[in-house]
C-alpha positions as a Markdown table, in Angstrom:
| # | Residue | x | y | z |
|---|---|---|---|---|
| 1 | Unk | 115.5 | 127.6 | 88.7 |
| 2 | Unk | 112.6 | 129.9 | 87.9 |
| 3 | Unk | 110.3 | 127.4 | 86.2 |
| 4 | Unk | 110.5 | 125.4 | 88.4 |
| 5 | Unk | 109.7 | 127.6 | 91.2 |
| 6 | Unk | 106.5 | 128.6 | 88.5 |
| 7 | Unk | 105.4 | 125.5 | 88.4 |
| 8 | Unk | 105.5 | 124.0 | 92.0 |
| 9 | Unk | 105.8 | 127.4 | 94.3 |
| 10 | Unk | 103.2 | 129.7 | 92.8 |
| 11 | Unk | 104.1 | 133.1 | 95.2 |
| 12 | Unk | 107.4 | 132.0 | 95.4 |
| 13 | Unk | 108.6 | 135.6 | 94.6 |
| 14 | Unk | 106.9 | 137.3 | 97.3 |
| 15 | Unk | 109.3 | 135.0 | 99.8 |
| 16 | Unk | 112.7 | 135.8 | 97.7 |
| 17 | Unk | 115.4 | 137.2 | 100.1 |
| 18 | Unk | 118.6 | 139.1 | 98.7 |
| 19 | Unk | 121.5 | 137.1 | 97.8 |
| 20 | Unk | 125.4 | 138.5 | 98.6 |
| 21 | Unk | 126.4 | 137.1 | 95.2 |
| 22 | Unk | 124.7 | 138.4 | 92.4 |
| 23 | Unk | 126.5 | 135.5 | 90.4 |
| 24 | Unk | 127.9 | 132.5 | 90.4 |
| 25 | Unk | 130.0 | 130.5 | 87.5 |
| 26 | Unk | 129.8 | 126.6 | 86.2 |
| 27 | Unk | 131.4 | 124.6 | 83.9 |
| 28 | Unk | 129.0 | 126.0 | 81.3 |
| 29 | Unk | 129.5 | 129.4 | 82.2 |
| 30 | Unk | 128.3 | 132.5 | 84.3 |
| 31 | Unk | 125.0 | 132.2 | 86.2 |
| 32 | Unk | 123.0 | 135.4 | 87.4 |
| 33 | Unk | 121.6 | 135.2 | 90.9 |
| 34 | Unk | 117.6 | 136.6 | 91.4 |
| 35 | Unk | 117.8 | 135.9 | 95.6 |
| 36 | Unk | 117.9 | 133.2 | 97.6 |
| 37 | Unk | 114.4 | 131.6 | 99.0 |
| 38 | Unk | 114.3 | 129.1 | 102.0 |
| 39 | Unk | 111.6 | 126.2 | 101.2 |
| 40 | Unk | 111.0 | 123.3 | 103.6 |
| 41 | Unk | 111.7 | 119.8 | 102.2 |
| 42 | Unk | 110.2 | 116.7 | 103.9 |
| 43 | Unk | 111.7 | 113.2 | 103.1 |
| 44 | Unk | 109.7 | 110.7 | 104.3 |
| 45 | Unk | 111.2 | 107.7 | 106.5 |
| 46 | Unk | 109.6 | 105.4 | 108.9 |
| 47 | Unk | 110.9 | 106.1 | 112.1 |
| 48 | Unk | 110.0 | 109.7 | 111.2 |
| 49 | Unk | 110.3 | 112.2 | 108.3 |
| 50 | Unk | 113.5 | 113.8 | 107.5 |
| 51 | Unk | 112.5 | 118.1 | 107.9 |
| 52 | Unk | 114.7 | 119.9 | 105.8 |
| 53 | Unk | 115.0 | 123.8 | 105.7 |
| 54 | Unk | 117.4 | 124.7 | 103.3 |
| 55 | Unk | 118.4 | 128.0 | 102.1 |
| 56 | Unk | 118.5 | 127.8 | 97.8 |
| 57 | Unk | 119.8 | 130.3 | 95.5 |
| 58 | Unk | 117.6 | 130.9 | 92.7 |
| 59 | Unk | 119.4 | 131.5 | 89.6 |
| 60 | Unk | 117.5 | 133.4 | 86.7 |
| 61 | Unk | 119.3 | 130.9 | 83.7 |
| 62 | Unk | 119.5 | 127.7 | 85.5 |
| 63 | Unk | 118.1 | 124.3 | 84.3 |
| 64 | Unk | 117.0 | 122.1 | 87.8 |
| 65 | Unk | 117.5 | 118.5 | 87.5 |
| 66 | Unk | 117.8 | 118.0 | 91.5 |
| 67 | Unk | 118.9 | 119.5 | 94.4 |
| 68 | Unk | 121.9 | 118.9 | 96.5 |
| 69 | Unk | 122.1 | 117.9 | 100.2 |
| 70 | Unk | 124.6 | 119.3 | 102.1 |
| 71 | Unk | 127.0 | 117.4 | 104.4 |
| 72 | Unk | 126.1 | 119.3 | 107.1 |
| 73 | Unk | 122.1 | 117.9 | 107.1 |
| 74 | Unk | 123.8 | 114.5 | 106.0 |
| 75 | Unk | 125.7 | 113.9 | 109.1 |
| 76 | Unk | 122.7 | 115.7 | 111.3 |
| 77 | Unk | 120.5 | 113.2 | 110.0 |
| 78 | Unk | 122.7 | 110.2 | 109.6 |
| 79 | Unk | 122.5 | 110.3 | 105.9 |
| 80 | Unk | 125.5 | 107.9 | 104.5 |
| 81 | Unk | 126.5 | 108.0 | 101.0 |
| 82 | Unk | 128.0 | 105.2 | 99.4 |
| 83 | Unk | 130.1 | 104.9 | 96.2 |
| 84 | Unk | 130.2 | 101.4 | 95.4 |
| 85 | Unk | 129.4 | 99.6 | 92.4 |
| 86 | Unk | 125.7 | 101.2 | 92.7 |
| 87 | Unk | 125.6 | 104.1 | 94.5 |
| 88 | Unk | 123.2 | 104.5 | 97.4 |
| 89 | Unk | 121.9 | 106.2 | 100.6 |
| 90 | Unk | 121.5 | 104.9 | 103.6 |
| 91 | Unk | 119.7 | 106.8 | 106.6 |
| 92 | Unk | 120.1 | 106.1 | 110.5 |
| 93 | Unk | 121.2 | 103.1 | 111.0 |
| 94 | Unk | 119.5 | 101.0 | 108.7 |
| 95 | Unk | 122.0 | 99.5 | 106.5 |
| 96 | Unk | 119.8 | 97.1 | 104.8 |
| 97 | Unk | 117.3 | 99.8 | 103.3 |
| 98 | Unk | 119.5 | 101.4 | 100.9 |
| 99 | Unk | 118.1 | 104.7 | 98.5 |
| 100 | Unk | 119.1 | 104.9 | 95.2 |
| 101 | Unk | 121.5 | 108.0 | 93.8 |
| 102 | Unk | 119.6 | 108.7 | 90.6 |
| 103 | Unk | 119.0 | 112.0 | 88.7 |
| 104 | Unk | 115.5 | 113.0 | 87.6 |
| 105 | Unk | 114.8 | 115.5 | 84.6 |
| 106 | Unk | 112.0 | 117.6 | 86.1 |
| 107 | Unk | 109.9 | 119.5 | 83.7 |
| 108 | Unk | 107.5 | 122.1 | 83.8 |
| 109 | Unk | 105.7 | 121.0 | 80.9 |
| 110 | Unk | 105.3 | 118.0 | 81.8 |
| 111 | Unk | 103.2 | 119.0 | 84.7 |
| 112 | Unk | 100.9 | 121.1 | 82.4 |
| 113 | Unk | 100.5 | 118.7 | 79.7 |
| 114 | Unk | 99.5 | 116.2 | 82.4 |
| 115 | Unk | 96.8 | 118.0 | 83.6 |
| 116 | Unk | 95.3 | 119.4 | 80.5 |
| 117 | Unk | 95.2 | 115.7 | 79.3 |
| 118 | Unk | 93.1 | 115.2 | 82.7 |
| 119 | Unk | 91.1 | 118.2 | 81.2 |
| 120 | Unk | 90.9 | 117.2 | 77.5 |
| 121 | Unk | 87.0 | 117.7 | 76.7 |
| 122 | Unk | 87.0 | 120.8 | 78.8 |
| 123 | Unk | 87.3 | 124.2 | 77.3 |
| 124 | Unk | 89.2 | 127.5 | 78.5 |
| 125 | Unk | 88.9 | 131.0 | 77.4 |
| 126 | Unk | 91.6 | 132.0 | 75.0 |
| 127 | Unk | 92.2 | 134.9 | 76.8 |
| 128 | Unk | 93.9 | 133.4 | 80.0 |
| 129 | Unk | 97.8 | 132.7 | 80.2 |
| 130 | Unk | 99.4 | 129.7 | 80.4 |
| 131 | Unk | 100.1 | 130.5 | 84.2 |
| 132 | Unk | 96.3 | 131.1 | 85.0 |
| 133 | Unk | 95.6 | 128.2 | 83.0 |
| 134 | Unk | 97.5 | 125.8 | 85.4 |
| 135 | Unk | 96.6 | 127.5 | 88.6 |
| 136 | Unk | 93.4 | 126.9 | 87.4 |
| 137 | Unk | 93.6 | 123.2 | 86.6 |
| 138 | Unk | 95.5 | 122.8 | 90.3 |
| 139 | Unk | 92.4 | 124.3 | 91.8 |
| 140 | Unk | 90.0 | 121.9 | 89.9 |
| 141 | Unk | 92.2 | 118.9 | 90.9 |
| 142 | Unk | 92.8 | 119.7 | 94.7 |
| 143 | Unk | 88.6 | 120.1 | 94.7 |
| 144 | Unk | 88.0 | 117.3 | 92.4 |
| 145 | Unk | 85.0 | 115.9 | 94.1 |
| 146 | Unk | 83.3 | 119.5 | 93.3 |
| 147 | Unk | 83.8 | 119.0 | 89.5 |
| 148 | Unk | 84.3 | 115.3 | 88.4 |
| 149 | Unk | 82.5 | 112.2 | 89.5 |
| 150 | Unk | 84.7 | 109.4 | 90.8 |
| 151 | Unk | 87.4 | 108.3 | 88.3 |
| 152 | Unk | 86.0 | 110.5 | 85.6 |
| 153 | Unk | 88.6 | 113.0 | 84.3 |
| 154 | Unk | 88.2 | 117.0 | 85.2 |
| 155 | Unk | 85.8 | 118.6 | 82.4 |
| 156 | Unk | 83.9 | 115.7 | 81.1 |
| 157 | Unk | 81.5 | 116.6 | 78.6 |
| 158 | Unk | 80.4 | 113.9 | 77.6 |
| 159 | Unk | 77.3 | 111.8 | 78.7 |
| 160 | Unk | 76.6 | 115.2 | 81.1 |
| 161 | Unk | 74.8 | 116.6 | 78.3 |
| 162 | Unk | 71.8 | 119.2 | 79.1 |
| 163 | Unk | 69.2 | 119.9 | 76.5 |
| 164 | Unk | 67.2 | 122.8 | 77.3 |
């Protein structure tokens, strides 16, 4: 979905390839294609991550609450799904560590709201967009050590008061 490419692919759009189908249909209706983009996804396991390079169609009206593995990767990486009383995941051949099949609503705003909480006493200029406004506050975070002391959250006025 396109927010949440926004929110955790910034130049995702410069890397969108043409799709065949300009749209697909669901149970809730038609769905309009923009491209398809190919993002690496790396699950992390102990005898060594799980690489993934799949090939995703972004659709322009979609809400994302997950992604889908295909059976293809399951079966290349020994990914075993079982539909018991709980469902799970297994990988390799460890079948005493067994992954949970839950959904997750992922949200955009979320994300934002997070970080300007982080950045409550700070101030921004009312005229940047909500998009600069978070690329901004993921700047300030990957740099921390630049702009906060220790635990301190991002923008901390106070007790870093100059008189002059």
């Amino acid at each position: 979905a396109r927010n949440h490419l926004d929110n955790h692919f910034p130049n995702w759009e410069e890397q969108l390839l043409p799709t065949k189908a300009k749209s697909f249909q669901s149970a809730s209706g038609k769905m309009t294609s923009i491209g398809t983009i190919i993002k690496e996804i790396i699950i992390p396991h102990r005898k060594g991550n799980i690489r993934l390079i799949p090939e995703s169609v972004v659709l322009d009206d979609a809400h994302i609450q997950g992604f889908l593995l295909g059976t293809d990767y399951q079966r290349m990486y020994g990914i075993e799904i079982y539909n018991s009383k709980n469902r799970h995941i297994t990988i390799c051949t460890n079948k005493e560590k067994k992954f949970s099949l839950d959904v997750y609503q992922i949200s955009t705003h979320d994300r934002l709201e997070e970080l300007l909480n982080e950045f409550r006493e700070g101030q921004f200029s009312t005229t940047i967009t909500s998009k600069q406004k978070l690329n901004l506050l993921k700047i300030l975070r990957k740099n921390r050590p630049a702009f906060a002391i220790g635990e301190e959250p991002l923008g901390k006025i106070k007790g870093h008061d100059i008189e002059l």
